[in-house]
C-alpha positions, 0 to 999 in steps of 0.5 A, spaced: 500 500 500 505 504 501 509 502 494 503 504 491 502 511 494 509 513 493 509 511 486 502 515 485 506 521 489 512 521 485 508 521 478 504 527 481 511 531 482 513 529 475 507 531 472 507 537 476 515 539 475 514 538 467 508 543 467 511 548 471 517 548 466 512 549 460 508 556 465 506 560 461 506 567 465 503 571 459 497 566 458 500 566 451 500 559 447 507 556 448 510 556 441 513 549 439 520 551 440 517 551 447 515 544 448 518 541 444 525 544 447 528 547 440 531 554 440 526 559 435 531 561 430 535 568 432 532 574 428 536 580 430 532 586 433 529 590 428 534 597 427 532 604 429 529 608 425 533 616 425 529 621 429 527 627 424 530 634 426 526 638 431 523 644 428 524 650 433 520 656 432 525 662 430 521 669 431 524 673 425 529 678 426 526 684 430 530 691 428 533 694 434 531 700 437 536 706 435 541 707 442 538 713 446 544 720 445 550 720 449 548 727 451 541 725 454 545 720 459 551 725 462 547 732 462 541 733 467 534 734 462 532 739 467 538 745 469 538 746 476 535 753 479 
């Protein structure tokens, strides 16, 4: 009875480490390299494609204003009585 009961214990362990090798987490179905124990061929990742240039915005040059007179700066506006 023993022997029986082991023996049914061991096949339950098998089966069960078997199926936990082949867990799928995503829940998609397992791809024949999976089961079967074969590697998918190697595909190189796809190559990054190059950014395009950011465009930035650039206001047109304004005109400057003309510079105040020297003379304004040093000589006071109003003379002192």
């Amino acid at each position: 009875m023993k022997i029986a009961l082991h023996f049914i214990l061991l096949l339950l362990i098998q089966d069960f480490s078997s199926s936990w090798k082949l867990c799928n987490i995503n829940k998609k179905p397992l791809g024949p390299a999976v089961v079967f124990g074969r590697r998918p061929p190697y595909r190189p990742p796809p190559s990054p494609k190059p950014n395009p240039p950011i465009r930035t915005y650039k206001p047109p040059p304004s005109p400057l204003p003309p510079p105040p007179p020297l003379y304004s700066l040093v000589t006071p506006s109003a003379p002192y009585p």
